[in-house]
C-alpha positions in Angstrom: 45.1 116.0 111.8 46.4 113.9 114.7 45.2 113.6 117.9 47.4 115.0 120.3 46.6 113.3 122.9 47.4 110.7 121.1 50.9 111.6 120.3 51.5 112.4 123.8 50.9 108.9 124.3 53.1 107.6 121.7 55.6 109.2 122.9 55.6 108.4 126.7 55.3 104.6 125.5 58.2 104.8 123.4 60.2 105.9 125.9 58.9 103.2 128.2 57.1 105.7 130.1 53.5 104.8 131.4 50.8 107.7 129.9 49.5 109.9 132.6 45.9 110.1 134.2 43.9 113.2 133.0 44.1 116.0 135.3 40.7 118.4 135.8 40.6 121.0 133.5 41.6 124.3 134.3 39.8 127.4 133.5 40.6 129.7 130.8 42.5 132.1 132.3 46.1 132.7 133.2 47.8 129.5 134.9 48.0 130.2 139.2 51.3 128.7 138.5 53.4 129.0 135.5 54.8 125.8 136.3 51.4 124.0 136.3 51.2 122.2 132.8 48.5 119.8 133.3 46.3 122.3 135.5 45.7 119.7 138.3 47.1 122.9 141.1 50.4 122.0 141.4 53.8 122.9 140.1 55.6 120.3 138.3 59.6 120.2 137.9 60.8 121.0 134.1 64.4 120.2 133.8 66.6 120.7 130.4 70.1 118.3 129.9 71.5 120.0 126.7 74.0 117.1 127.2 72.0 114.1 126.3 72.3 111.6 124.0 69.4 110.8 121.8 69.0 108.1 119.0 72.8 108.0 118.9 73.3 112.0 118.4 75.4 113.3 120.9 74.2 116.7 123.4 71.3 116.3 121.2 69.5 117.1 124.4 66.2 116.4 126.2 63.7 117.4 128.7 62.6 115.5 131.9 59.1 117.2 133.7 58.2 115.2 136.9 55.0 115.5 137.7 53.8 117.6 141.2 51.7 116.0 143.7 50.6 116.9 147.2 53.6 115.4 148.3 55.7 117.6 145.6 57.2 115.7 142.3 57.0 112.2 141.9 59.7 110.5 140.5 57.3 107.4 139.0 55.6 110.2 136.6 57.7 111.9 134.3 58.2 112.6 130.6 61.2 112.4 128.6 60.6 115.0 125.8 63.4 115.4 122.8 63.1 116.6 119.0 62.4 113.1 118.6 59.6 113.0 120.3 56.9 113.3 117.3 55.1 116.5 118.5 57.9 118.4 118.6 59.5 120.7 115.1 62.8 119.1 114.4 64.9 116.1 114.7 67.2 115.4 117.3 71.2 116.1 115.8 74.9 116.5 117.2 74.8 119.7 119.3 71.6 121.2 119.0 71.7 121.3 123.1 67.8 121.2 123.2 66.8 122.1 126.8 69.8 124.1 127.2 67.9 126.6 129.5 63.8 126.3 130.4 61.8 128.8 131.4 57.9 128.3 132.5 55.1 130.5 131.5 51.4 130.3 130.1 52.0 132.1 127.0 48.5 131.8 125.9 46.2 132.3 128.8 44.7 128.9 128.4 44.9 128.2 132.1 48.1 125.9 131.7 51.3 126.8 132.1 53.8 126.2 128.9 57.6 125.3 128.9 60.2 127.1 126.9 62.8 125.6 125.6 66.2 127.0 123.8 67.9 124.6 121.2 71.2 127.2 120.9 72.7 124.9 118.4 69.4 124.1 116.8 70.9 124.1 112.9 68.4 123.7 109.8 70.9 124.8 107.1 69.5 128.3 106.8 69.5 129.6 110.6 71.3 128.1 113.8 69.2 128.2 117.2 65.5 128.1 118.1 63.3 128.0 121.2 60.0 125.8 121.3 57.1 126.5 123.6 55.7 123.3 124.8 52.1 123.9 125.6 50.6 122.6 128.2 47.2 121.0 128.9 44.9 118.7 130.8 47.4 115.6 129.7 50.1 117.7 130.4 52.4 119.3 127.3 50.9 118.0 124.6 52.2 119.9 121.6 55.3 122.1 120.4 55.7 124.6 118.5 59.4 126.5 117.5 60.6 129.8 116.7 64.0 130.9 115.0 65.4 134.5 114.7 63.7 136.7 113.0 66.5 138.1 111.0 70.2 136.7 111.8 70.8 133.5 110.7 74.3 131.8 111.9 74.0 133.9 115.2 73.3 131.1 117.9 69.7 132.3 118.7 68.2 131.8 121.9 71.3 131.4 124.1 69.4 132.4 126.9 65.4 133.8 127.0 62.9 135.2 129.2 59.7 135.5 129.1 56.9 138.7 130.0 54.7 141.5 129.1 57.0 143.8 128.4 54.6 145.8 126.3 51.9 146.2 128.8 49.1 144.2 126.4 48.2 141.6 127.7 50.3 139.3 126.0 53.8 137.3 126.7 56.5 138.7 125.0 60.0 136.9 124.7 63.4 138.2 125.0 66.0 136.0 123.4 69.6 137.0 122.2 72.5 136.0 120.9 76.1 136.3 120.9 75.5 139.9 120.0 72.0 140.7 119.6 69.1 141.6 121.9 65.6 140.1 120.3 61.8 141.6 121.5 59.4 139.4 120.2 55.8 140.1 121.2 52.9 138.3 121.7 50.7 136.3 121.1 52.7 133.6 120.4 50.4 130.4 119.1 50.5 126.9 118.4 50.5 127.5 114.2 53.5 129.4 114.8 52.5 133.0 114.4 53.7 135.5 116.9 53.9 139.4 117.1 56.6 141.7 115.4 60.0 141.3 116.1 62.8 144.2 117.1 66.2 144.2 117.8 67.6 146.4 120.5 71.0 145.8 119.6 73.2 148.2 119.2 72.6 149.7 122.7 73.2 153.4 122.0 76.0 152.3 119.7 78.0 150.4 122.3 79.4 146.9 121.0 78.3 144.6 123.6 77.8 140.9 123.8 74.9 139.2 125.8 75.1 136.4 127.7 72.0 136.3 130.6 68.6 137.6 130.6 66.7 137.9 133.3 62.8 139.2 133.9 60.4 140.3 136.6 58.6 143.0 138.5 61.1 145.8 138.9 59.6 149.2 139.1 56.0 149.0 141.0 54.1 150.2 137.9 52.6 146.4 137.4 54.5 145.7 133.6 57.7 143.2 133.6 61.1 144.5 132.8 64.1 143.0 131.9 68.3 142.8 132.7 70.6 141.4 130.3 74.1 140.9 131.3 77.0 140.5 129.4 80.2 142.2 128.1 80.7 146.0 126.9 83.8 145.9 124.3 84.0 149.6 124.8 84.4 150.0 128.0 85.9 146.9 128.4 83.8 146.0 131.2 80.6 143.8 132.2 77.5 145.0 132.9 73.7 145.3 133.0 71.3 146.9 130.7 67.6 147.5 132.5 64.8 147.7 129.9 61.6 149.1 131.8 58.6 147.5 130.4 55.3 149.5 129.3 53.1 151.0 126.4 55.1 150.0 123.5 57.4 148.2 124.8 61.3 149.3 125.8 63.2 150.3 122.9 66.7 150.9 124.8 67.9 150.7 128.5 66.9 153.5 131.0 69.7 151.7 133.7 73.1 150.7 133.0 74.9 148.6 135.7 78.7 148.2 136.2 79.3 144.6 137.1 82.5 143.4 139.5 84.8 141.7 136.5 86.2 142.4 132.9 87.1 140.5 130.3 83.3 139.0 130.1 81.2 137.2 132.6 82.4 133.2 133.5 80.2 131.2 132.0 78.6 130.1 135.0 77.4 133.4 136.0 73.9 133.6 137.2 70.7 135.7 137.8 67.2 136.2 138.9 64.6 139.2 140.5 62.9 139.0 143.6 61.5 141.7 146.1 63.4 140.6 149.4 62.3 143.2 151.5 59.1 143.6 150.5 59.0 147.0 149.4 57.2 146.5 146.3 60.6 146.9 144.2 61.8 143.7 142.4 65.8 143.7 143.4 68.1 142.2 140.7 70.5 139.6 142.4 73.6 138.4 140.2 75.9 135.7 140.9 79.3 136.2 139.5 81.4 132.8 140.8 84.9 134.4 139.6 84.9 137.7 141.4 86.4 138.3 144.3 88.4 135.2 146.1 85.8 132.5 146.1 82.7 134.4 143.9 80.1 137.0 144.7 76.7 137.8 144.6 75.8 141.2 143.9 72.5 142.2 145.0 70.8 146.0 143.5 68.0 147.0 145.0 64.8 147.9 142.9 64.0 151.8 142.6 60.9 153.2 140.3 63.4 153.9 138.0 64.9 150.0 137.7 68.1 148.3 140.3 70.1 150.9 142.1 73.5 151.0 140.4 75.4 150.2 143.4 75.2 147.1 144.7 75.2 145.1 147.8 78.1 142.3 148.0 77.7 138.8 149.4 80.4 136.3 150.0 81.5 133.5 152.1 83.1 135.9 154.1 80.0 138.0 154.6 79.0 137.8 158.5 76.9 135.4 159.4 77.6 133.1 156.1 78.7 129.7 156.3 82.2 129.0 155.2 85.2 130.9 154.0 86.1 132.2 150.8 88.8 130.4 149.0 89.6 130.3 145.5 87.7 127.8 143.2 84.5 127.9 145.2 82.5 129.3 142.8 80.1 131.2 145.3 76.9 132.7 142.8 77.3 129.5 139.9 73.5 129.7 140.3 70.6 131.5 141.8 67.2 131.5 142.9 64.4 133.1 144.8 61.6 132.1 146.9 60.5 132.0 150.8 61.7 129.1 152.2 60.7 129.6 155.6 57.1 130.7 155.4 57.9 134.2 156.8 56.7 135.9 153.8 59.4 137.3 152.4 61.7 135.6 149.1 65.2 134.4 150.3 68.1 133.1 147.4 69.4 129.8 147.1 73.0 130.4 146.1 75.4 127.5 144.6 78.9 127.2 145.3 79.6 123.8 143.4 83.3 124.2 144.4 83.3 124.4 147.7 85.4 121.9 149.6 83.5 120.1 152.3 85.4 118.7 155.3 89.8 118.3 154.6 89.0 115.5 151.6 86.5 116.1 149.5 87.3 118.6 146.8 84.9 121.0 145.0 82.0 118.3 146.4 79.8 121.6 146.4 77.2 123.2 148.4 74.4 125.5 148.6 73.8 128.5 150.8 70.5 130.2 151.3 70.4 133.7 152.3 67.3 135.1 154.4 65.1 137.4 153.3 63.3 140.6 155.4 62.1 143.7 156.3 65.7 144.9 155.3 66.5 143.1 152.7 68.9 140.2 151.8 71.3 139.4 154.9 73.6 136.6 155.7 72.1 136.6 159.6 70.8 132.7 159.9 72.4 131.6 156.5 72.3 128.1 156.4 74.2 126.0 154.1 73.7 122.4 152.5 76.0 119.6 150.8 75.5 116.2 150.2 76.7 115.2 154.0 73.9 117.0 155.6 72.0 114.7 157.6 69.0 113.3 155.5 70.4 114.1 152.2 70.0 110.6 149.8 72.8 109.3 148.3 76.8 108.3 150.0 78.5 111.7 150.7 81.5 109.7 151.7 83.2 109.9 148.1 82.1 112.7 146.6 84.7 114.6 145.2 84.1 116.5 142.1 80.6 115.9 142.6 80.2 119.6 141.7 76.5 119.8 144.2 75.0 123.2 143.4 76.2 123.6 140.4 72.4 124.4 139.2 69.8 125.3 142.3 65.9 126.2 142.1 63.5 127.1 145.0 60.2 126.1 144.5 56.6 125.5 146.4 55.8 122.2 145.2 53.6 120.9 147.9 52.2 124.3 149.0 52.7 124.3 152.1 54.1 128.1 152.2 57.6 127.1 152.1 59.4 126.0 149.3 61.6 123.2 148.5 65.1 123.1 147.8 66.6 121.5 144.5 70.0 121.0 144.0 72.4 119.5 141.6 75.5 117.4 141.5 76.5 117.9 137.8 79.4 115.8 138.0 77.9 112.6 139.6 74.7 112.5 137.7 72.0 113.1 141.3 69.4 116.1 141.4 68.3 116.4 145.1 65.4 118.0 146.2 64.7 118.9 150.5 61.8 119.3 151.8 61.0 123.1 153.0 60.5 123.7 156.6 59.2 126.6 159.2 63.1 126.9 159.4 63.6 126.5 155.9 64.9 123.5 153.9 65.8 120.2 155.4 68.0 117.3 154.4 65.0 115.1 156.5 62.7 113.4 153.7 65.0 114.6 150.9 64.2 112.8 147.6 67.2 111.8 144.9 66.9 112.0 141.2 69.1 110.1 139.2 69.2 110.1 135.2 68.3 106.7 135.4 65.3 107.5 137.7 64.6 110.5 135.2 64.4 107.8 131.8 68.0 109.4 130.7 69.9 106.4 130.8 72.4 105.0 132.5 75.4 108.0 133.0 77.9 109.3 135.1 76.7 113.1 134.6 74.3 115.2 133.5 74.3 119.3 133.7 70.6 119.8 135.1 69.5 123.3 133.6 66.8 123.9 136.3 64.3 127.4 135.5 64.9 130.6 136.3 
C-alpha cells in the first residue's frame, strides 16, 4: 500500500506546488475547527470551481485549500486537488463539476477536520453524482474516499449536502439529495468506504417536491443538529422549507413546513445558512432568495424548540438602516453567511448582492452587505456594505462592470482574533477578496486578492468560487 504522504506529495509537485511543512499533531478527538485539516489551530480556506478545466476536460472541476496562518490564509501555500490528483476515486471528465459545493467537517473524530466535496455530474456508467470526503491530517488532506447514491442511479446525486449528527450518536451523518430525493446517510463514514444505512425521506408525506438547498445546524436547544431543505412543492405550486429535527433515530419526515416568498421554484442562486443571532440559544434559519421582491430578499425565521418560526422576518435594500436601494437585477440574498464580525459576541450575515450597480457606470459590479447581529436579533441598524471601490480593497475598481463581486460570500475567523474575516467573490472577473475583520467589523484596509492564477488554476477570466456553508 502507498504511502500517503507520499501521494500527497506527488501531487502538490505535479501541480508545481511546493509540499507543505508537517503541522503538530492533533489529538484524537473532534477537530476545534472543522475547517482545520492539518491540525496546526487554524482554519484554512477550502474553495470548489466546478468550472475548471483539467487535463483538457472541460468543468471537470477542482479544489483550491489555502493554508491558515496567524496572519489568516496564505496565498504561497495552497493545494490544487482534482480527480486527477492520484489519491482521489475517479478521473477527471467533461462535466463532472467536482467541487461544485464544499462543506467542512471531521467526519471521523480523528482531530482534523475533513472536506466534502460533491461531483453532481460525477458519471461512472452505472450512477451519475458522488461526494468525496477528503480527510484531513497532520500533512493536510491526504486521502479521498467517494460515496454515490445508495439506490437511484441517473438522479444527479449530491447536488447540494450537509453534514451532522442527526441521529444523536455520536457520529456524522450526511444529507445529500437530488433533483427529487432527500438521502440520510449515517455514520461512521471511513476511509475503506463503509458508511452507515441509508434512507430516503422522499416522498414527504406524499407531496411531489423537488430539492435544491440543504442546510444544517443547531436549531431547537436540545444539543442534536437538524436540518432545512429548500426547494419546490409541485402540489401546491409553491417553494418552501422542510425542518427535520434531529435526535434518537434520526428524523424520518419534517415536523416544520415553511412557505417561502416565490413560486415557480427557487432561482438558482438562492442561498442559506443557521445561525443564533440573538443569542437565545435557538439557531434561526436565514434564506436568501435574490428574485423576490424588487431587488431580492432575505428571509430570516427565527428558531423555536419546535424548529424556525413559520413567519419570517424580511430584509431588503430598502430595509431601514441598509445601504442602497432596491432595484431590479440586484440580486440582494445570491449568498449567505454567518459569523461575528465585530467581536460583540453575537453572529451577523454577510449578504451578496452581485448585481448591484455601484456609482452611475458600473453595472451589476456587485457588493456585499453585512447585517448586525444582537440581543434582538438580525437588524439593518449599522449595516455596512462593501464593493470593490471600497478603500483598501486590491485590485482596479475603475472597470468593473459585470464583475458580479458577491456573487459567493463566507465569514470566517481565520486569524482568531474574535472577529472574522470577510471573503468575497467576483465570479465574473476571476478575483476572491478576503478583508480583514475589525472591532467595527470588516475592512477594505490590509485586504488580500486571490486570483486563479494565484490559486494554481490557470490563467482565466472567471471562475465561480463555491465557498462553504
Amino acid at each position: 500500500m502507498r504511502k500517503r504522504t507520499s501521494l500527497l506529495t506527488a501531487a502538490l509537485l505535479a501541480s508545481g506546488l511546493t509540499p507543505l511543512a508537517l503541522a503538530a499533531p492533533a489529538s484524537a478527538a473532534t477537530a476545534k475547527y472543522a475547517d482545520d485539516f492539518n491540525g496546526d489551530g487554524y482554519r484554512d480556506l477550502a474553495l470548489g470551481d466546478r468550472s475548471a478545466t483539467v487535463a483538457g476536460k472541460k468543468e471537470a472541476g477542482a479544489v483550491v485549500v489555502v493554508w491558515g496562518t496567524a496572519h489568516g490564509p496564505d496565498p504561497a501555500r495552497r493545494s490544487v486537488i482534482t480527480q486527477n490528483t492520484p489519491y482521489i476515486a475517479g478521473t477527471a471528465e467533461t462535466n463532472d463539476f467536482f467541487g461544485a459545493k464544499v462543506t467542512a467537517a471531521d467526519m471521523n473524530k480523528d482531530g482534523y477536520g475533513d472536506l466534502v466535496v460533491t461531483a453532481p455530474g460525477e458519471d461512472d456508467g452505472a450512477y451519475h453524482g458522488t461526494f468525496t470526503i477528503l480527510w484531513g491530517s497532520k500533512s493536510g488532506l491526504s486521502e479521498g474516499t467517494s460515496f454515490r447514491s445508495p439506490s437511484c442511479k441517473d438522479c444527479g446525486f449530491a447536488k447540494d449536502v450537509a453534514v451532522g449528527d442527526f441521529t444523536a450518536d455520536g457520529k456524522q451523518d450526511v444529507v445529500a439529495i437530488t433533483d427529487d430525493y432527500i438521502y440520510v446517510l449515517r455514520g461512521p463514514f471511513t476511509k475503506s468506504g463503509s458508511r452507515g444505512t441509508a434512507t430516503n425521506l422522499d416522498p414527504v408525506d406524499g407531496e411531489d417536491i423537488s430539492p435544491d438547498l440543504v442546510v444544517s445546524g443547531k436549531v431547537t436547544k436540545d444539543g442534536t443538529a437538524d436540518f432545512a431543505v429548500l426547494g419546490y412543492d409541485s402540489d401546491t405550486w409553491t417553494n418552501r422549507a422542510w425542518f427535520y429535527r434531529g435526535g434518537s433515530g434520526g428524523p424520518t419526515k419534517p415536523t416544520r413546513k415553511i412557505g417561502l416568498m416565490g413560486t415557480g421554484g427557487l432561482a438558482w442562486n438562492s442561498s442559506t445558512t443557521i445561525a443564533d443571532f440573538d443569542k437565545d440559544g435557538y439557531g434561526d434559519l436565514a434564506v436568501g432568495l435574490p428574485t423576490a421582491g424588487r431587488g431580492g430578499t432575505v428571509r430570516v425565521y427565527k428558531g423555536t424548540s419546535q424548529g424556525p418560526s413559520t413567519t419570517g422576518t424580511s430584509f431588503t435594500q430598502d430595509t431601514a438602516g441598509v445601504p442602497g436601494t432596491s432595484e431590479s437585477g440586484d440580486s440582494f440574498g445570491s449568498d449567505v453567511s454567518a459569523a461575528d464580525t465585530n467581536g460583540d459576541g453575537y453572529p451577523d450575515l454577510a449578504v451578496g448582492v452581485p448585481g448591484e450597480v455601484i456609482g452611475d457606470h458600473l453595472f451589476r459590479a456587485g457588493a456585499v452587505t453585512v447585517l448586525r447581529g444582537g440581543k434582538n436579533g438580525l437588524t439593518g441598524t449599522n449595516a455596512r456594505q462593501y464593493d470593490t471601490g471600497t478603500p483598501g480593497v486590491a485590485g482596479d475598481p475603475g472597470d468593473e462592470n459585470d464583475a458580479w463581486f458577491g456573487a459567493s460570500v463566507l465569514l470566517r475567523d481565520f486569524d482568531r482574533d474574535g472577529r472574522a474575516e470577510l471573503v468575497a467573490a467576483a465570479w465574473e472577473i476571476g478575483r476572491l477578496h478576503l478583508l480583514p475583520g475589525t472591532a467595527s467589523g470588516p475592512t477594505g484596509t490590509g485586504s488580500t486578492l486571490f486570483t486563479p492564477q494565484s490559486l494554481g488554476l490557470g490563467s482565466r477570466s472567471s471562475f465561480a468560487a463555491a465557498l462553504p456553508d
